[in-house]
N, C-alpha and C positions, 0 to 999 in steps of 0.2 A: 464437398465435391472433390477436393484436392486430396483428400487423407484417401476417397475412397478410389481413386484414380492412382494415387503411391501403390492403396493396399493391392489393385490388381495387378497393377507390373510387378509390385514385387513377391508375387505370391507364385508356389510348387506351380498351380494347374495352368498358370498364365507360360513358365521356362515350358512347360510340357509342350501345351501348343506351338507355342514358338518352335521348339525342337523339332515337333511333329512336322511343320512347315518348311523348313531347314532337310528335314531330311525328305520330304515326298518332294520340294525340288529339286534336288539332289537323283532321285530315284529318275524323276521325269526326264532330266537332261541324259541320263547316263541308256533307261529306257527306251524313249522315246525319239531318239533321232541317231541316223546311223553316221552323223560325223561328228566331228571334234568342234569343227567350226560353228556348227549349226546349234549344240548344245550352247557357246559361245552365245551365239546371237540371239538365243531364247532366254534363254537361263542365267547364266555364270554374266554375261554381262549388262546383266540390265538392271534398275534400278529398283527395282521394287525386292533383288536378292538381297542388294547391300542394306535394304533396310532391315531386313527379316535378322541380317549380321548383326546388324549395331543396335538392333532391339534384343537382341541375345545379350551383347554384350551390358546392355546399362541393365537389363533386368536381373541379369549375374552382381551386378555390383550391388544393387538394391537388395540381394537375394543376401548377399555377403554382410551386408550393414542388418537387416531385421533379423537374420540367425545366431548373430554376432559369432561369424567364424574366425573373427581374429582370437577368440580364446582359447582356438585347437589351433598351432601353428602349423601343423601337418594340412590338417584340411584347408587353411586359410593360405598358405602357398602352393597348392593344389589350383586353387581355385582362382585368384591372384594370376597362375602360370597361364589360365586361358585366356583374359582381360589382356595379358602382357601378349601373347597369340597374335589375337584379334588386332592389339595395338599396329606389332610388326607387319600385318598383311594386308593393312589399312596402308599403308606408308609404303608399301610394296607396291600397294592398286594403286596409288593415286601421284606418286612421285617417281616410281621406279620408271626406268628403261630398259626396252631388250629390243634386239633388232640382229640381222644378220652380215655378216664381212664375208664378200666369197673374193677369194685369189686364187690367180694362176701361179704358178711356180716363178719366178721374178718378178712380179707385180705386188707393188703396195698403194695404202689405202690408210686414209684418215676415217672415212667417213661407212657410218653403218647405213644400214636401210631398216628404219623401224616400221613395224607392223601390227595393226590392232589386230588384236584374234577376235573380236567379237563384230568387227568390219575388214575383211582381209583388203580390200579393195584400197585401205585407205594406208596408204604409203607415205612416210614421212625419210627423214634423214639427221643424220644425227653426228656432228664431226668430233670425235675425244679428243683432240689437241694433242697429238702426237700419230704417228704412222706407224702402219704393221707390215712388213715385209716378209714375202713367202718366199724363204730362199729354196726350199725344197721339201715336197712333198711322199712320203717313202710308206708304201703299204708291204705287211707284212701279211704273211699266208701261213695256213697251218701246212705241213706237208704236203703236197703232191695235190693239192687242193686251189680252190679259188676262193674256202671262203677265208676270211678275213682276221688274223690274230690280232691283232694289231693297227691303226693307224695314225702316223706321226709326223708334225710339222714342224718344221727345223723352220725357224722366224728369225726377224732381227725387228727390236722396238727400236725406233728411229723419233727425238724427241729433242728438237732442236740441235744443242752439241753431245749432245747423250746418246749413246748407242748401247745397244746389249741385246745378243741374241739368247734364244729361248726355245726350250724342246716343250713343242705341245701335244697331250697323245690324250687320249681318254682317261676319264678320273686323277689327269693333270694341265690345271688351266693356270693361265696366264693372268697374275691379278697385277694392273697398274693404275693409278689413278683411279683408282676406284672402280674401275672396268674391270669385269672380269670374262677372260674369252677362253672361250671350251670348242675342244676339235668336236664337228658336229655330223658332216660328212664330208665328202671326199666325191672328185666327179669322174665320172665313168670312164675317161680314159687313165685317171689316174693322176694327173699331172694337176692337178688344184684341189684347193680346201676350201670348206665352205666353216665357217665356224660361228657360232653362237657368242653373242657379244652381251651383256648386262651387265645393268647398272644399279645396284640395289639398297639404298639406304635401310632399307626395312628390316634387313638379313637377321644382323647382328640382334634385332630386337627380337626378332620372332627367333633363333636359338638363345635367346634368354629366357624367353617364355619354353620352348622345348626341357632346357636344362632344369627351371623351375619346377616341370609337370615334374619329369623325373624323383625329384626332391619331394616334392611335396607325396607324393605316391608312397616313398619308402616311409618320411617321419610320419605318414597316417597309419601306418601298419603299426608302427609299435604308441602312435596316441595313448594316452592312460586314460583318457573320457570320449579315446574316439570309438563307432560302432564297430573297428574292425576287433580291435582287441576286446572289446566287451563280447563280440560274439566269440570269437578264439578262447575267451576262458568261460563263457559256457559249454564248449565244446568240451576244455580239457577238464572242465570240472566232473565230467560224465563219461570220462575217458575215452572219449571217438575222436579225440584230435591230437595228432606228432606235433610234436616242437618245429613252431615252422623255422624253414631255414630258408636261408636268398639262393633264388637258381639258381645252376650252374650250368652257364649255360660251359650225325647223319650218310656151195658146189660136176671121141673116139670110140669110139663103137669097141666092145671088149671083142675078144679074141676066141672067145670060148661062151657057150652056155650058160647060160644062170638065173637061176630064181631068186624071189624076194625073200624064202625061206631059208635058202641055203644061204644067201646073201646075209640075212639077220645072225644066221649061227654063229661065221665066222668072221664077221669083218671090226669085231668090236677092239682088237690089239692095232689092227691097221690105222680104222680111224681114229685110235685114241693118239699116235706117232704123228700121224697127219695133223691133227688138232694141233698140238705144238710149234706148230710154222708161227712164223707171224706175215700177217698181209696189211695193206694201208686201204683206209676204206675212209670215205667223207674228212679226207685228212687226219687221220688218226690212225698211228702203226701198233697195230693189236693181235693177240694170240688169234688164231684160225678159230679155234673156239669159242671165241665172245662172237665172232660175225657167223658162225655157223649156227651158235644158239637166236641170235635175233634173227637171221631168216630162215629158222624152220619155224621158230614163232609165229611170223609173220603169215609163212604158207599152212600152217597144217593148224596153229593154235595151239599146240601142244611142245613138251619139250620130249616125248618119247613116242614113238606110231610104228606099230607093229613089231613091237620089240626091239624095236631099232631106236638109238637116241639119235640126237642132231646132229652130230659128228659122223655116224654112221648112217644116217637118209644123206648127207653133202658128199659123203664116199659115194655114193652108191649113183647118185646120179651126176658125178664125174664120171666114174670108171663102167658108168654101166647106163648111160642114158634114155638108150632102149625099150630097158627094162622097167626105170622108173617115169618113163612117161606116161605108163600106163598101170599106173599104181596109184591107188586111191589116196592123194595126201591133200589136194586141195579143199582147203576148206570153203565149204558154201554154210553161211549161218541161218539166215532169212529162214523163213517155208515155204514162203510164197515163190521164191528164187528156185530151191530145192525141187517144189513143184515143175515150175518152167524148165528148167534143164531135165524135169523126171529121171531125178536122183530118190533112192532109197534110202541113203543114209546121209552125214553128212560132208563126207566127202567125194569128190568126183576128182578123174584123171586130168592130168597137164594135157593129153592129147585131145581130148573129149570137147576141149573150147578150142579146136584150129578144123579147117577144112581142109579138104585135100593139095589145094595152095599154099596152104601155112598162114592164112589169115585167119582171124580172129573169127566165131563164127557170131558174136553178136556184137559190134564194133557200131552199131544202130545205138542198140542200147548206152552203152558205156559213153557213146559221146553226145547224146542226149543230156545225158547226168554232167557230165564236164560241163555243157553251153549251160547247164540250170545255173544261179546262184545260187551261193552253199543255204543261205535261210529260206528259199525256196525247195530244195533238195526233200522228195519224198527219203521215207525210211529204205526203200526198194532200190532208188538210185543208189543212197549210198552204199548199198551194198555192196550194187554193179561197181562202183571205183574201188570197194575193198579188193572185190573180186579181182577188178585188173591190176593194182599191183600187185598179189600173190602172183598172178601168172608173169608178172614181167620178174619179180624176185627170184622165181624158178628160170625164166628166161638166163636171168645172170646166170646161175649157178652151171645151166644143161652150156650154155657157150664159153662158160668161164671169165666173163664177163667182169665178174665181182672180185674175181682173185687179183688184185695185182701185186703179182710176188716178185717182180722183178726189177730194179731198179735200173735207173739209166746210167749208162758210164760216166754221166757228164750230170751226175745228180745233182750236184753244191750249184749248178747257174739253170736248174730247170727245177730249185725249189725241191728237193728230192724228190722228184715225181717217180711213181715206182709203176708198170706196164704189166696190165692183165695180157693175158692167152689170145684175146683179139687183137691186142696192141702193138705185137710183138712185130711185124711187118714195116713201124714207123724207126725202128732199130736197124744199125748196119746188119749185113749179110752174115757176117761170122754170128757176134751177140744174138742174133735171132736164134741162130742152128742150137748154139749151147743152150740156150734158156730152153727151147725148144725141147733138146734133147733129156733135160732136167724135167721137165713139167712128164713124159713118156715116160721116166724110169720112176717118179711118184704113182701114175697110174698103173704101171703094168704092176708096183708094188703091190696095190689095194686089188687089184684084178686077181692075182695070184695070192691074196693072204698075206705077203711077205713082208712081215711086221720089221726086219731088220733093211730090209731095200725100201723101204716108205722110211724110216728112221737116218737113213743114209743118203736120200734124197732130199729130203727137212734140211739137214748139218749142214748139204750143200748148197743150197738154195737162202740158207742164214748165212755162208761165209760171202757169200756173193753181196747180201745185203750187207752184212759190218764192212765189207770193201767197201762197195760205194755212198753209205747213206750211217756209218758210225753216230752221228751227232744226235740225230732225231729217234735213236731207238731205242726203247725201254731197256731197264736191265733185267738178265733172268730171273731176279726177284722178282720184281713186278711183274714179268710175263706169268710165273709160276703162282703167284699167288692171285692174279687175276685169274688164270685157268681155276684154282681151287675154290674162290669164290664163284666161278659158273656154277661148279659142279656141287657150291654146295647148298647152294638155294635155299640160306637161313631165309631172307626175307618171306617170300611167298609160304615157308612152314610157318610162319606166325599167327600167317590167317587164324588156321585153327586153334594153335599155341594158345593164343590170345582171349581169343571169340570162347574159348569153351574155359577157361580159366574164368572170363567175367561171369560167364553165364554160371558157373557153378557157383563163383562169390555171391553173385545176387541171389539165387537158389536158398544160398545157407544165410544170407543176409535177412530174407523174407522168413526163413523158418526161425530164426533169433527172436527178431520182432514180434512174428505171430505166438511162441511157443516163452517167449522169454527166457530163453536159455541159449549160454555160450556156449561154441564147439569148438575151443579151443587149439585142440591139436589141429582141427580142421582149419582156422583159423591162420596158425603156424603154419602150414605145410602150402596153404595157396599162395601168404605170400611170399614163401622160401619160390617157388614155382615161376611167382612173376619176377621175382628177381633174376631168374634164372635165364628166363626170356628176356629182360629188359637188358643184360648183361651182353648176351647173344647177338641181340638189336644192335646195340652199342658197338661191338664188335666191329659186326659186319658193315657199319654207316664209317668206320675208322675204317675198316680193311678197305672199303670201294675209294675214301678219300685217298688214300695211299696210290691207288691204283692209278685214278681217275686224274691227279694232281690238285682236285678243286675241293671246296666243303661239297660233303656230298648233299646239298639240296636246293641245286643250281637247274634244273628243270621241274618238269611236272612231277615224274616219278618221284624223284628225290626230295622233295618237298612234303609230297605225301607221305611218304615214308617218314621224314621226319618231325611230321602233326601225329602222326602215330604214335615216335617215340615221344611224343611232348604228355600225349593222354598216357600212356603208363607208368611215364613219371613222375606226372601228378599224382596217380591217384594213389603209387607206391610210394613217394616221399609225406605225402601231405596228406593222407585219407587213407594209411595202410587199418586204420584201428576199426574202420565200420567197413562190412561186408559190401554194406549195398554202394557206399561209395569208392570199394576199389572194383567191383565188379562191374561198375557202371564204366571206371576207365579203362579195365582193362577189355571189354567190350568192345568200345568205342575203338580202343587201339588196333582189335581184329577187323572191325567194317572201315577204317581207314586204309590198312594193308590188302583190304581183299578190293577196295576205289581202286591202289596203287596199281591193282595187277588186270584192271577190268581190259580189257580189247583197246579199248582206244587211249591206253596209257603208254608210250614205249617205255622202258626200264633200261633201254644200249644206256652205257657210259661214251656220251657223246662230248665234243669240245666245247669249250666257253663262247659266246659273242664275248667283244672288247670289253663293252659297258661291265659286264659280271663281274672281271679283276680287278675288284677291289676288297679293300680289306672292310668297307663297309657291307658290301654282303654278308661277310662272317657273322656280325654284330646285328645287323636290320630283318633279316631272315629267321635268324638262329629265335631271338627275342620273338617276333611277330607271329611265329608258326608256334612257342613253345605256348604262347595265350592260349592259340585253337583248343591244345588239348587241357587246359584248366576249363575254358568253356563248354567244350567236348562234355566235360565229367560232370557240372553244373546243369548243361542240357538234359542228358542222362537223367541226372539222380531229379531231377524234374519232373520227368516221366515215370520213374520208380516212387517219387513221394505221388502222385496223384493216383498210383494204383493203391496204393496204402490207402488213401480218401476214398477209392470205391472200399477197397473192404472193411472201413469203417464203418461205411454208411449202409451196407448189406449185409453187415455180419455184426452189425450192432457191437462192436470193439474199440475198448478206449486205445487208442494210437494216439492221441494228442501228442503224446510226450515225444513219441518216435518219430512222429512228424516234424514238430518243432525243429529237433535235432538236427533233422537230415537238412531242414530249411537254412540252419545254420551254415554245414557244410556247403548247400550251395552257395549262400552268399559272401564266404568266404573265397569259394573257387571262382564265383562270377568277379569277384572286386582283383584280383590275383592275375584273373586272363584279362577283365579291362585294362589295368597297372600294365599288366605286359605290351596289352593289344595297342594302349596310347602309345607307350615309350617306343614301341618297335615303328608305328606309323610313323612315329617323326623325326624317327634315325630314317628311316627310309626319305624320309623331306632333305635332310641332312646330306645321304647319300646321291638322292637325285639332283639337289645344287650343286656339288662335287662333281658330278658326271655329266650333266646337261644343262647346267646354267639354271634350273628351276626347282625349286624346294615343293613347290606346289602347283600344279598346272592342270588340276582336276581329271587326270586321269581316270576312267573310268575303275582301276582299281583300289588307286590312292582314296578315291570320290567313296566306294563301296566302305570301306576299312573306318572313314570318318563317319559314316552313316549306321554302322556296326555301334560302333563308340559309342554314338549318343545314343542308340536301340538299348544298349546296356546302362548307359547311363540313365537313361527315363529308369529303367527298372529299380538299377537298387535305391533313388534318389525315389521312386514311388512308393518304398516303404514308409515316408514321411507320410503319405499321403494317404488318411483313413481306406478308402475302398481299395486301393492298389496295396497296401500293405498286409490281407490274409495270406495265409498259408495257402491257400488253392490258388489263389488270382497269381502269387508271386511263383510257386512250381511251374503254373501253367505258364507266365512269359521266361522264366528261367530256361523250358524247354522248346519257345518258339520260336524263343531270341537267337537261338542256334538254326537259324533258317538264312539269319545273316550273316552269320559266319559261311554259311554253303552256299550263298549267294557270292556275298565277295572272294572266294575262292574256285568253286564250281562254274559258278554262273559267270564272272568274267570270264576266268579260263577260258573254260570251255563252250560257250556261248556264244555272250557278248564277241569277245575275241578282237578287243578292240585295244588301243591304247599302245603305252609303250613298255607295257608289258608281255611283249612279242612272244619272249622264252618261256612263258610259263603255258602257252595255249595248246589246245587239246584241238577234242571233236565234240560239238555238244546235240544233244536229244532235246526237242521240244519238248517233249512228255515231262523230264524230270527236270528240266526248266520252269514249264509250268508249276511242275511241283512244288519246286522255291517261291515261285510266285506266291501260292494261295499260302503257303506258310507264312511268309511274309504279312499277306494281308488278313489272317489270322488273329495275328499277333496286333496288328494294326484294331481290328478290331475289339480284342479286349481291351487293349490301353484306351481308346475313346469311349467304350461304355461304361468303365471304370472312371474315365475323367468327368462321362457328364455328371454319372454319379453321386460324383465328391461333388460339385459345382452345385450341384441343384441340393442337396444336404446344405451345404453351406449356405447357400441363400434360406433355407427353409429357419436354418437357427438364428 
């Protein structure tokens, strides 16, 4: 009874379950309730999860003794690293403190307020044996803005005869006695700090287990009896596999006449002088051309309309407002919207949405859609809100709204606030006239053509700014080569770049296979081709960093873009030898860039929140997005070995051998993006106790990322396992495991939208939400018909 009670904990199909359990609570807390707290008091704190934990962890250790993986040291400190995990966040639950210290600016305080997240009601306190003093609270602003670069508390620790003051600011905490206190907010007049206070015995253990995974990850790669190397030299024996190597690791009524035709002929020398300005917008002092490409983006969807680029549409309805209000540039997408307004194409006039009052003429609609909640929001509502920002973007630009090209004389004590065209009235009498008169010799330039009086207006309207506002302004390099990066729109080329390079590899990959024959120069020349692209990529993610001051994949766009470049640098460093596996990445790398540039992606190079500056984002980011594209390539070639199985089984063709193959390549890329996917999730654990006091606080994305994990982790640990280990059952989860990857990325994002992962949120579509969903539960489905499977096989022998 006891042997056979060992043999099912410590057996493959029993860790599966468990997993399985492990991750569908996981799914349901993150699911199923739209607060933080409430997952809390369902889920995450209650007791029947910590058992589902610590039934993982002893079945792991049973699992470790009857496979005897102390004989592979790689796999055996792997594995070891999760037990050591588990240890730490065991002793985190159950001994750790966190609680909050709010001060006013001369006010101290022994004593925190702790708080159970899975009972918010129940308030306890908690005194650390020594006082924090808030001698002064100091927020810092990006230019001319209110949002926030920075904010820092200047303290004094006050500890019997001991004193020592202390700068505390984000991604730099205060560790004394064992407490450690992180700036957390700040309160709305400014004048106090609220800050996050913890206490964590557990820390140091679970970054031993972090450091461990690490470890055990790399010495499994080069194991000499481990499966990753035994599949690697079946690869290289057959020549489809590189030598692998360690990553490495992103705008007055005119004076005259004029048409939109004659307008497009010649205004394009005016507005390329004008483009050159630089103006400040959401706190950020930028060429006139980065803010003129994102909002004609915004209005039109296009970066060129009627032969006129974005520089030249923001001239045009400066200098000629008129004219362009009644110029087809507003976009309407919907049809069913198209319909209502009884539009023929897709665009309709700025004037076409106001009534003879200058109201809005369906101001019913659009605040209908505003009182909905966004997961209640028809497709049709949000259109109507796309709708009305376009028309308020055009707004800015027909009143000048958006420009503010002027600084204040008294810029250095008003934060360099710099004054649009409306603004210009809260300015003395004199300063108004000059500005005034400066903004009139800009347009009468663009009105007249006169590419050298728009250039001599720019010169003057920048000596005004290096007068009052030197400190905060880019240098003409920067300004210069952010203008060259608008204009030169590598990224968005890569769509195609990309997408038609895979699709040709896979093409000539399929005709290899089917024909058994090499094309080598063909061979040669795609991946001279992707390298060529991948260089390009490379390029332009350094030139935006340069620009931008930040790594570039600090938002949505940026991120995507660089899951992008993560899929073509797989499949060019690691899989340049088989067709079908660089096609499969360099594919993936084109549907990733053509996600970056969908409608509801922005692409502006916008400023940091605090939390971002740090140098663990370089490191948690760069790692964790670079897995996507090993898994990318693995999902992929998933879907291209299971088309191989149809034409096996139709066309009567031995493919075995080629199948095998490819199965290799994936499980090399799947083990490669998990190795990545773990280490980057738990630098990110690493970075969020750095930043906010918590390594782990089941964020819904953190929560996604660990349930990613083990989806991969069931899989390649199911090749142990009779029925989950054929070639078909392991393609088909190879290509549906990649549903969690779109989930933890997509579907939070963009979705969900919940957590503290603020910066990286979008706009999400039920439709392709559901889509995740049924993949997800796809996959869910093979795995348990393949486990009863095995379970009932097993009982039968």
């Amino acid at each position: 009874m006891l042997k056979k009670l060992f043999d099912l904990i410590v057996s493959l199909e029993f860790t599966i379950v468990l997993a399985l359990l492990y991750m569908f609570a996981q799914i349901y807390a993150t699911l199923g309730f739209a607060s933080d707290s409430d997952a809390w008091l369902y889920v995450y704190g209650r007791g029947w999860f910590e058992i589902i934990q610590w039934l993982l962890a002893i079945n792991l250790i049973g699992i470790m003794y009857k496979y005897k993986t102390y004989k592979k040291k790689g796999i055996f400190i792997l594995h070891l690293s999760i037990i050591v995990i588990f240890i730490g966040a065991g002793i985190t639950r159950y001994f750790g403190k966190e609680g909050v210290l709010h001060l006013r600016n001369g006010e101290m305080s022994s004593v925190i307020m702790l708080q159970n997240k899975a009972n918010p009601s129940d308030v306890g306190v908690l005194d650390m044996g020594f006082k924090v003093k808030l001698d002064k609270f100091v927020m810092h602003k990006y230019p001319g803005s209110t949002q926030p670069s920075s904010y820092d508390s200047f303290v004094t620790v006050i500890d019997g005869n001991k004193t020592f003051p202390y700068h505390i600011y984000m991604n730099h905490i205060l560790v004394y006695k064992g407490f450690r206190i992180y700036q957390m907010a700040y309160d709305p007049d400014e004048k106090g700090s609220i800050f996050l206070v913890g206490k964590d015995p557990g820390m140091f253990m679970t970054y031993l287990g972090y450091i461990l995974m690490a470890i055990g990850f790399i010495m499994s790669m080069f194991e000499k009896k481990g499966r990753f190397v035994a599949t690697a030299k079946k690869l290289k024996q057959s020549g489809l596999f590189a030598v692998l190597l360690m990553l490495s690791l992103g705008f007055l009524n005119p004076s005259k006449a004029m048409d939109i035709d004659t307008f497009a002929k010649n205004s394009k020398g005016v507005a390329t002088e004008f483009a050159k300005g630089l103006v400040q917008f959401n706190g950020r002092i930028e060429p006139i051309d980065s803010l003129n490409m994102d909002f004609i983006h915004k209005i039109t969807k296009k970066a060129k309309l009627h032969g006129m680029d974005y520089n030249q549409i923001v001239a045009g309805m400066i200098a000629y407002p008129d004219l362009f209000e009644n110029f087809k540039m507003i976009y309407v997408g919907h049809p069913g919207l198209r319909k209502f307004l009884g539009l023929k194409g897709k665009y309709a006039t700025y004037k076409s949405f106001f009534d003879s009052t200058g109201q809005i003429k369906y101001m019913k609609q659009i605040d209908l859609a505003m009182q909905t909640p966004d997961r209640e929001r028809t497709q049709l509502q949000r259109e109507w809100l796309k709708i009305n920002e376009r028309l308020y973007v055009a707004y800015m630009i027909f009143s000048g709204k958006a420009f503010a090209l002027f600084p204040s004389p008294n810029a250095k004590n008003e934060n360099y606030k710099w004054y649009s065209l409306d603004e210009l009235n809260k300015l003395d009498a004199m300063t108004h006239r000059f500005y005034w008169n400066l903004f009139l010799q800009l347009v009468k330039g663009i009105q007249s053509f006169d590419q050298n009086q728009v250039k001599d207006a720019i010169n003057k309207i920048y000596e005004v700014q290096k007068m009052y506002s030197a400190p905060v302004l880019p240098s003409p390099k920067q300004v210069e080569l952010e203008i060259t990066y608008n204009h030169l729109q590598i990224f968005p080329s890569l769509i195609g770049i990309y997408s038609l390079l895979g699709l040709i590899a896979i093409f000539v990959g399929f005709f290899e296979v089917l024909k058994v024959k090499k094309l080598n120069k063909v061979e040669l020349s795609l991946v001279a081709l992707g390298w060529i692209a991948l260089l390009a990529h490379t390029a332009n993610m350094i030139l935006r960093w340069y620009i931008s001051g930040h790594a570039p994949w600090s938002n949505a766009y940026e991120s995507i873009v660089f899951i992008a470049w993560g899929s073509a640098f797989a499949s060019l460093v690691f899989f340049k030898r088989s067709m079908l596996a660089l096609g499969a990445g360099l594919f993936m790398a084109g549907m990733f860039m053509m996600v970056a540039h969908l409608n509801n992606i922005d692409p502006q190079i916008t400023n940091m929140v605090p939390v971002l500056k740090s140098y663990w984002l370089l490191i948690h980011v760069a790692v964790i997005t670079s897995s996507y594209g090993f898994l990318a390539v693995g999902g992929m070639l998933g879907l291209l070995n299971m088309i191989l199985f149809a034409i096996r089984k139709y066309k009567n063709m031995d493919l075995e051998f080629q199948i095998k193959e490819i199965n290799n390549i994936i499980y090399l890329s799947l083990y490669m993006g998990l190795a990545l996917l773990s280490v980057g999730t738990f630098l990110g654990g690493v970075w969020a106790n750095e930043s906010w006091g918590r390594y782990w606080s089941w964020d819904p994305k953190e929560t996604w990322s660990l349930i990613t994990m083990i989806a991969y982790a069931i899989v390649i640990h199911g090749k142990m396992i009779p029925k989950m280990k054929g070639e078909f059952i392991f393609s088909l989860l190879a290509f549906l495991s990649f549903f969690f990857v779109l989930m933890t990325y997509f579907g939070v994002n963009f979705y969900i939208a919940q957590g503290l992962h603020a910066y990286g949120r979008g706009e999400g579509d039920a439709m392709w939400f559901n889509v995740l969903k049924a993949g997800i539960g796809a996959w869910t489905a093979v795995v348990v018909a393949s486990l009863i499977m095995a379970i009932s096989k097993t009982k039968r022998v």
